[in-house]
Residue frames as a rotation matrix with the C-alpha (Angstrom) as fourth column:
UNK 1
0.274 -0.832 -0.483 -21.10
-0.960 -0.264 -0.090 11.20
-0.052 0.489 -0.871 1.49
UNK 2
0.854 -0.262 -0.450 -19.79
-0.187 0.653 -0.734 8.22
0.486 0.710 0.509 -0.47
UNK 3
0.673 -0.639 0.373 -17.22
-0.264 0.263 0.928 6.30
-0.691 -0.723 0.008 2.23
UNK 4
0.251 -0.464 -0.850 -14.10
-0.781 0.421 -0.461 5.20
0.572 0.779 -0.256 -0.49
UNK 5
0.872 -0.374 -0.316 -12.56
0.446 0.873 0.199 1.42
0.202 -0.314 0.928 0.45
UNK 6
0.548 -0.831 -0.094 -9.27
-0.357 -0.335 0.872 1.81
-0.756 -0.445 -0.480 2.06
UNK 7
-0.047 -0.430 0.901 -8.07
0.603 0.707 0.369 0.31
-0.796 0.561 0.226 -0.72
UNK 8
0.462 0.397 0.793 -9.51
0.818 -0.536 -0.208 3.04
0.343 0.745 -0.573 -3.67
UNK 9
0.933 -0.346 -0.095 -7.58
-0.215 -0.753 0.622 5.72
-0.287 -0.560 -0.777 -0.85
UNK 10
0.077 -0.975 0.208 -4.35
-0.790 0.068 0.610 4.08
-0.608 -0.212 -0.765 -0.62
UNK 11
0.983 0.038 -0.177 -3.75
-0.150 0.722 -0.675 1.27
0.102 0.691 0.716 -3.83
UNK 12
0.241 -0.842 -0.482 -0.34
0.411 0.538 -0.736 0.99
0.879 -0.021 0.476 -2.76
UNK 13
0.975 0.140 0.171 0.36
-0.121 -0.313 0.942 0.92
0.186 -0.939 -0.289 1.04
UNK 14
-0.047 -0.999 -0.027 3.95
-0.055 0.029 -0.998 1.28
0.997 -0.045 -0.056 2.03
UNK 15
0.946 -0.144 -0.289 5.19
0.314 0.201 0.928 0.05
-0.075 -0.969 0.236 5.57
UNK 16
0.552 -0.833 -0.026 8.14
-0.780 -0.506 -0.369 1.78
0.294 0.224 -0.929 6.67
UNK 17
0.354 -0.730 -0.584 11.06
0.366 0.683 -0.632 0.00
0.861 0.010 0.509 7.42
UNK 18
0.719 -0.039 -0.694 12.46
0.673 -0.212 0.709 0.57
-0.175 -0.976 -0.126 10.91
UNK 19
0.061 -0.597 -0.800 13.83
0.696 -0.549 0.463 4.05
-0.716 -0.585 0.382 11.58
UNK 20
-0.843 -0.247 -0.478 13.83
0.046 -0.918 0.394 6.44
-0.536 0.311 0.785 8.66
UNK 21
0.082 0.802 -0.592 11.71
-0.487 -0.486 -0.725 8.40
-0.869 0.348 0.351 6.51
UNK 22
-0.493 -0.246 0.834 11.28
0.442 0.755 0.484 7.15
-0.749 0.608 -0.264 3.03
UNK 23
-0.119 0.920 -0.374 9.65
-0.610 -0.365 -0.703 8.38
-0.783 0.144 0.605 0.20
UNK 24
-0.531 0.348 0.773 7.53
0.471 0.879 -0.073 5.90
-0.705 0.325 -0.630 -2.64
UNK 25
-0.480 0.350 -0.804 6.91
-0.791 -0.570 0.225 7.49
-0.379 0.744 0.550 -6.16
UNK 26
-0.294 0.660 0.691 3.94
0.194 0.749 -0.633 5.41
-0.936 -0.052 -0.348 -8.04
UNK 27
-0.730 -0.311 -0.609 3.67
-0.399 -0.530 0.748 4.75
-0.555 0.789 0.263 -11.44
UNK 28
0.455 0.887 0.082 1.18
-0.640 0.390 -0.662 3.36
-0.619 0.249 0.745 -13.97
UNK 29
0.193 -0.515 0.835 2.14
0.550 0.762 0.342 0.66
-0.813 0.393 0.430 -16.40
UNK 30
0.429 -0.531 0.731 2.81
0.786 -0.179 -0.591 3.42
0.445 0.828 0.340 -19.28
UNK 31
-0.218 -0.938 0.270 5.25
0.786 -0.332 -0.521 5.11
0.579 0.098 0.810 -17.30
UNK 32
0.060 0.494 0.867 2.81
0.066 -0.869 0.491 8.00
0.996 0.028 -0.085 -15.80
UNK 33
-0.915 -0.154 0.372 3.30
-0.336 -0.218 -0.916 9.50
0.222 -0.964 0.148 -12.57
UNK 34
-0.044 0.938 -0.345 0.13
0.451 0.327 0.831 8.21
0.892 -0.119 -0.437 -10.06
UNK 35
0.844 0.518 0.140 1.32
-0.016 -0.237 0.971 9.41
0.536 -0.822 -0.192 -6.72
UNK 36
-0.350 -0.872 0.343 3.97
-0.084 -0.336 -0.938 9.63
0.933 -0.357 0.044 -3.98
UNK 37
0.895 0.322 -0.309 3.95
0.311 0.047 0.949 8.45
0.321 -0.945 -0.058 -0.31
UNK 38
-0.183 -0.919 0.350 6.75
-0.408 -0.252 -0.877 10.22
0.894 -0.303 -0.329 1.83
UNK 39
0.409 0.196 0.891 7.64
-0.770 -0.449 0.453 9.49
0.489 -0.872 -0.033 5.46
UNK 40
-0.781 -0.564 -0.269 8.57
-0.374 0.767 -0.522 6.87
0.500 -0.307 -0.810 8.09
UNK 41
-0.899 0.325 -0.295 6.55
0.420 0.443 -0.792 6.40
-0.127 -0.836 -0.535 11.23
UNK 42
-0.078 0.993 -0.093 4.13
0.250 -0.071 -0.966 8.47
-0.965 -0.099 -0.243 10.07
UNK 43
-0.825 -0.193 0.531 3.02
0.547 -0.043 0.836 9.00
-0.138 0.980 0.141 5.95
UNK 44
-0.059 0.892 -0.449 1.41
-0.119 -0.453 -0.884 11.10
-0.991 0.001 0.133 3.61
UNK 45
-0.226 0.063 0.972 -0.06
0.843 0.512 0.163 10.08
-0.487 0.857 -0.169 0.35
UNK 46
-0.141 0.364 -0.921 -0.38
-0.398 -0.872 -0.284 12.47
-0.906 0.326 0.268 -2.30
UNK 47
0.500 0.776 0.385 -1.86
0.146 0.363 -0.920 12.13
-0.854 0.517 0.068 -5.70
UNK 48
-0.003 -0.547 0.837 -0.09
0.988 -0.133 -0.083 12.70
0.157 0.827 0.540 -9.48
UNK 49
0.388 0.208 0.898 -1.08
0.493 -0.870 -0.011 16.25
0.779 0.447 -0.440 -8.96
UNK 50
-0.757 -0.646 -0.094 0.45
0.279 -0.191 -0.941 16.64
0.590 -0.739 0.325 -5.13
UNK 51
0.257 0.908 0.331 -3.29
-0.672 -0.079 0.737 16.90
0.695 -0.412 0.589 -3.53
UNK 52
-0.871 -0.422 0.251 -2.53
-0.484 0.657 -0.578 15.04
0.078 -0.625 -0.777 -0.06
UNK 53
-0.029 0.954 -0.298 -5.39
-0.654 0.207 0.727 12.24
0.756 0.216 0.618 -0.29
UNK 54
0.974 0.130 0.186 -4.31
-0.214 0.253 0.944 11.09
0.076 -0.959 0.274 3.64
UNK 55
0.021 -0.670 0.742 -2.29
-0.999 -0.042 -0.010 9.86
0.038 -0.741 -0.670 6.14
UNK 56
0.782 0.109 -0.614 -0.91
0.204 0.886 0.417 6.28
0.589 -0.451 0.670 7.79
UNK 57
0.180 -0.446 0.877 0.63
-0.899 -0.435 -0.037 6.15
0.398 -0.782 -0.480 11.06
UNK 58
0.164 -0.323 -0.932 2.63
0.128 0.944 -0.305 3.09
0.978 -0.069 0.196 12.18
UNK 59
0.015 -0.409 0.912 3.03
-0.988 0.135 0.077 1.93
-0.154 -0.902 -0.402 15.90
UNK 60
0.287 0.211 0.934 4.09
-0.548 0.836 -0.020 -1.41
-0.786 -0.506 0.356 16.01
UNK 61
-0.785 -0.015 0.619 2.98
0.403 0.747 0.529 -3.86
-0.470 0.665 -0.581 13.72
UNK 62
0.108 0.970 -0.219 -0.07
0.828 -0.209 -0.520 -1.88
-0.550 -0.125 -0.826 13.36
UNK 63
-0.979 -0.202 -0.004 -0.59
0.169 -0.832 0.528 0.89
-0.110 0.516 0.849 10.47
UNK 64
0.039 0.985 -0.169 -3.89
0.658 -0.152 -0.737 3.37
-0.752 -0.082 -0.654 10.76
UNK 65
-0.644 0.189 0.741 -5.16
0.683 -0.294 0.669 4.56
0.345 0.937 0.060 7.59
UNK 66
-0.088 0.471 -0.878 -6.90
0.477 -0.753 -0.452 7.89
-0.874 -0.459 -0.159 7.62
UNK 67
0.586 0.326 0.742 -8.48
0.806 -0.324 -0.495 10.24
0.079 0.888 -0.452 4.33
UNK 68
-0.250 -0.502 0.828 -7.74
0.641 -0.727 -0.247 13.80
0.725 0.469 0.504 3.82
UNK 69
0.162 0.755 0.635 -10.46
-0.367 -0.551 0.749 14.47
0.916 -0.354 0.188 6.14
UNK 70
-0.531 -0.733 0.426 -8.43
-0.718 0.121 -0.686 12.66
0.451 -0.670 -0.590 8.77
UNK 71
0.038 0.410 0.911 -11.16
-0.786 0.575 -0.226 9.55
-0.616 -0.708 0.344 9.67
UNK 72
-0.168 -0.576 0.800 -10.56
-0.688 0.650 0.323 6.67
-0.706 -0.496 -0.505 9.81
UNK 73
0.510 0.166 -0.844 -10.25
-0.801 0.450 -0.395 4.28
0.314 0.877 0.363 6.39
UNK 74
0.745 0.377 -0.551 -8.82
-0.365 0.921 0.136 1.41
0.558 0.100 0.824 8.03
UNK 75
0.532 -0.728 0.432 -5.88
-0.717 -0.115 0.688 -0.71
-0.451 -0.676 -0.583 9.35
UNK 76
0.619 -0.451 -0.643 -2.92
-0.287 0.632 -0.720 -3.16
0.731 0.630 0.262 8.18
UNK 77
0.821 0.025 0.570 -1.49
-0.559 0.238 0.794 -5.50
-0.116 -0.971 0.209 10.90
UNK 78
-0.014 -0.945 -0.325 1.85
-0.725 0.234 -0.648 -6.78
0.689 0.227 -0.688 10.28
UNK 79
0.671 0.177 0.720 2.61
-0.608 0.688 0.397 -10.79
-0.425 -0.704 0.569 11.32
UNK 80
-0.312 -0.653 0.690 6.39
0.508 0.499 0.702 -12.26
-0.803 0.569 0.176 10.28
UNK 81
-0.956 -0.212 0.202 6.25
0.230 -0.119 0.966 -12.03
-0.181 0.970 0.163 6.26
UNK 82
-0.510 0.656 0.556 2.52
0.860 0.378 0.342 -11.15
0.014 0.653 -0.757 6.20
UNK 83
-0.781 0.456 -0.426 -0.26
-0.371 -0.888 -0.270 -7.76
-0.502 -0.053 0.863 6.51
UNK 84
-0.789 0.600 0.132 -3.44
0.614 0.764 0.201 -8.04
0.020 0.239 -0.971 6.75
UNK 85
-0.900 0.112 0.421 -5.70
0.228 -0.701 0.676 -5.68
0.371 0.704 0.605 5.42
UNK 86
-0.244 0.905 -0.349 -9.20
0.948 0.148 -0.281 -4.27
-0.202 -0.399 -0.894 7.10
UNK 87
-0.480 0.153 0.864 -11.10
0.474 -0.783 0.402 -1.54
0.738 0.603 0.304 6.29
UNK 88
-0.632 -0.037 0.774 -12.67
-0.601 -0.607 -0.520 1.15
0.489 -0.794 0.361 8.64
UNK 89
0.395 0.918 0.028 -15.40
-0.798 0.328 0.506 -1.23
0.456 -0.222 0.862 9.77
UNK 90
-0.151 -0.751 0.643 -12.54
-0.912 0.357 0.203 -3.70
-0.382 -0.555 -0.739 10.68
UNK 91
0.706 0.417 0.572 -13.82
-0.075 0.848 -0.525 -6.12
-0.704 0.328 0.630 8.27
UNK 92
0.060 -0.889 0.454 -10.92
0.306 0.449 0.839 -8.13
-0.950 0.089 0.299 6.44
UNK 93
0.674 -0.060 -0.736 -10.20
-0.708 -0.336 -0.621 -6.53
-0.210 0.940 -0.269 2.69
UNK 94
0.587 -0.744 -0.318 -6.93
-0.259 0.199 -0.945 -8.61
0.767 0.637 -0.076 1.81
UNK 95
0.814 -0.580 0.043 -3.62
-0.182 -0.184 0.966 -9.72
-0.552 -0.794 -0.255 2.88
UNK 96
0.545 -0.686 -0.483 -0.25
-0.734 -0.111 -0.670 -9.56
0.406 0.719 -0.564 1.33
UNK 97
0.926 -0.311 0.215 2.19
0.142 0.813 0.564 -12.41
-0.350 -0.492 0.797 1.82
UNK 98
0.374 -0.816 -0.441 6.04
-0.890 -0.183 -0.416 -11.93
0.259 0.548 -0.795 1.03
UNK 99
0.793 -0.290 0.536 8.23
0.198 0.954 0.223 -14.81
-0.577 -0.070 0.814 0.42
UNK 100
-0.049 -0.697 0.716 11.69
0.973 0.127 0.191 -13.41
-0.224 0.706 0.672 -0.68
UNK 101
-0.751 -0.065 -0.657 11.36
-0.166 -0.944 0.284 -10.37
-0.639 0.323 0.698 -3.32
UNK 102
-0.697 0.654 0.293 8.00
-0.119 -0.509 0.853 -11.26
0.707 0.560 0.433 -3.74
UNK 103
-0.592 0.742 0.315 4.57
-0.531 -0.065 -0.845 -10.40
-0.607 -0.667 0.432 -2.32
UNK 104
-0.785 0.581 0.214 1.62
0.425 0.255 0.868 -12.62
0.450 0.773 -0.447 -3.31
UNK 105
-0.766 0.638 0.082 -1.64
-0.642 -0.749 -0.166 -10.08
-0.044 -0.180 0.983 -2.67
UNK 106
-0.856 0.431 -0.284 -5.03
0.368 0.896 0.249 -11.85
0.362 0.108 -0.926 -1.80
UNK 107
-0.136 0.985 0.103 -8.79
-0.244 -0.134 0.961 -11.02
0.960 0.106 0.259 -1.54
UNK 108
-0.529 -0.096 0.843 -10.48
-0.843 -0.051 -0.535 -11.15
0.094 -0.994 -0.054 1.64
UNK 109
0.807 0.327 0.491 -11.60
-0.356 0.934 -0.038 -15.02
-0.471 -0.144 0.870 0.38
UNK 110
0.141 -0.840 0.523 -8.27
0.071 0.536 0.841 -16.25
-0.987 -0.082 0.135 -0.04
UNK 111
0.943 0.101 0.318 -8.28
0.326 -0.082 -0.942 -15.34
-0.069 0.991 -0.111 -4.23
UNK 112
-0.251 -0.936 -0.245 -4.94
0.678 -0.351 0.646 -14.32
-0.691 -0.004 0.723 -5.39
UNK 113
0.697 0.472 -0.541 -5.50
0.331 -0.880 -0.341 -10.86
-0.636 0.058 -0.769 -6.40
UNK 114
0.789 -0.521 0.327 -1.66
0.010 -0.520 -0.854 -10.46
0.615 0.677 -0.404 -7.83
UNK 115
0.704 -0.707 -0.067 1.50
0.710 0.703 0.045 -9.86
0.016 -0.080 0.997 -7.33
UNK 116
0.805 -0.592 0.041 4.33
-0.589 -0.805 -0.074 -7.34
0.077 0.036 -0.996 -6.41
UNK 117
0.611 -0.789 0.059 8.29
0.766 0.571 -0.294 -8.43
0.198 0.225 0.954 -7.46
UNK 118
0.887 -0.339 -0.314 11.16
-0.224 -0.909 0.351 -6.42
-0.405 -0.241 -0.882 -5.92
UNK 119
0.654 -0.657 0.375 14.13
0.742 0.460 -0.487 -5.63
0.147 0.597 0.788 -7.81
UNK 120
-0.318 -0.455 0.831 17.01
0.443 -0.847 -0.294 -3.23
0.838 0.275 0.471 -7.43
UNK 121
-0.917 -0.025 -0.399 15.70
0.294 -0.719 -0.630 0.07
-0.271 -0.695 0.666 -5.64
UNK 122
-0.575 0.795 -0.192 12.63
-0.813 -0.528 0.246 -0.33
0.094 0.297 0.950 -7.21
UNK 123
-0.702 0.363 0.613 9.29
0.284 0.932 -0.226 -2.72
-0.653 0.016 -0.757 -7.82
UNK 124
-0.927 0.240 -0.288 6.61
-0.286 0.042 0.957 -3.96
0.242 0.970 0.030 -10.12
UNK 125
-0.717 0.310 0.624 3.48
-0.243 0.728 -0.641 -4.86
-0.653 -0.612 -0.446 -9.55
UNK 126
-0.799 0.249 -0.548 1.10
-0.550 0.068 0.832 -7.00
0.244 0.966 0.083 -11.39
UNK 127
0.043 0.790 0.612 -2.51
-0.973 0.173 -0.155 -8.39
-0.228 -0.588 0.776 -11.41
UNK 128
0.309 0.166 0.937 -3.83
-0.654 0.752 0.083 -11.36
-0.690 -0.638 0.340 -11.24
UNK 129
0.998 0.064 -0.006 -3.54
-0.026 0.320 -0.947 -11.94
-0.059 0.945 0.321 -15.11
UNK 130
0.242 -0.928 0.282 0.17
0.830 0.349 0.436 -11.40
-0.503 0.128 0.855 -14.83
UNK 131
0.358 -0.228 0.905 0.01
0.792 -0.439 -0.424 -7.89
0.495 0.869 0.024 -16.51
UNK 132
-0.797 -0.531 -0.288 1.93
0.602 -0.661 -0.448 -4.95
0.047 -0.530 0.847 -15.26
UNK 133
0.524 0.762 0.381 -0.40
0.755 -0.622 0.207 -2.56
0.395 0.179 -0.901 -13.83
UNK 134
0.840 -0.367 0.399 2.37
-0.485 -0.838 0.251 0.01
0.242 -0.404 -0.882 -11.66
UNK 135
-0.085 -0.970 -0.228 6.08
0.924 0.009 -0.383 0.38
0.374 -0.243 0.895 -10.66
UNK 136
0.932 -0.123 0.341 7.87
-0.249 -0.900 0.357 2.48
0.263 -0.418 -0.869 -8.33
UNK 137
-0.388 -0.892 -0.232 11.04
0.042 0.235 -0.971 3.39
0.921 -0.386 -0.054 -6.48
UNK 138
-0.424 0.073 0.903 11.72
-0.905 -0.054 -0.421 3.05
0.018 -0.996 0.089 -2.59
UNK 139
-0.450 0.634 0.628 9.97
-0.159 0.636 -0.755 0.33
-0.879 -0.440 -0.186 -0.05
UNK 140
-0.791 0.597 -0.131 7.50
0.192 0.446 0.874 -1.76
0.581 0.666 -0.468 -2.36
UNK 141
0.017 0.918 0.395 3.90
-0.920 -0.140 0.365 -1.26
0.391 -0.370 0.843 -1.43
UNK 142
-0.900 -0.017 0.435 2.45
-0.294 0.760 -0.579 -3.68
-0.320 -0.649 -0.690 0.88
UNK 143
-0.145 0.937 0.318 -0.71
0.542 0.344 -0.767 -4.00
-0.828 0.061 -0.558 -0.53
């Protein structure tokens, strides 16, 4: 069986915010549902269709990433204004940098990958080219 990148699982991680649940609808750039993350300390991701396609489970600074099938797809390590991205092998995938009400999003060789802009009760996010590729409401993804 075909491991997916933690990244191809979850395309928009959400850290919670200390203390409540939350939930993070995901859109495409024309407007189309993509998904939905609910929860606080712990989350579940579900797809456009409501198919749960895993879990993440915060202690700390530390969020574990987990499929459907409940093993392990990776981690995101929280440091001040950054997260840093690793996949189940613990090898580095990315990290996200905020600075304000934005995030700049980087490659695991320092590339700038894009860009996420918070506004309101919602966010955008966009790739490297500068084109919208998704919006949501709630928490901005972290990655």
């Amino acid at each position: 069986m075909t491991r997916l990148p933690i990244l191809a699982l979850f395309p928009t991680l959400l850290l919670p915010a200390a203390g409540g649940a939350q939930t993070m609808r995901q859109y495409d750039s024309a407007g189309r549902s993509v998904g939905r993350t609910e929860g606080g300390a712990t989350q579940r991701h579900y797809d456009a269709a409501g198919r749960g396609i895993g879990r993440s489970e915060t202690r700390g600074d530390t969020t574990r990433h987990y499929d459907s099938s409940g093993r392990g797809a990776g981690r995101s390590e929280r440091s001040g204004d950054a997260v840093r991205h690793y996949d189940s092998a613990g090898r580095s995938v990315g990290r996200t940098e905020w600075n304000g009400n934005t995030a700049r999003l980087y490659d695991s060789a320092g590339r700038g990958t894009g860009r996420i802009e918070r506004s309101g009760d919602g966010w955008r996010r966009y790739d490297g080219s500068g084109r919208m590729i998704g919006r949501g409401t709630g928490a901005p993804p972290q990655r």
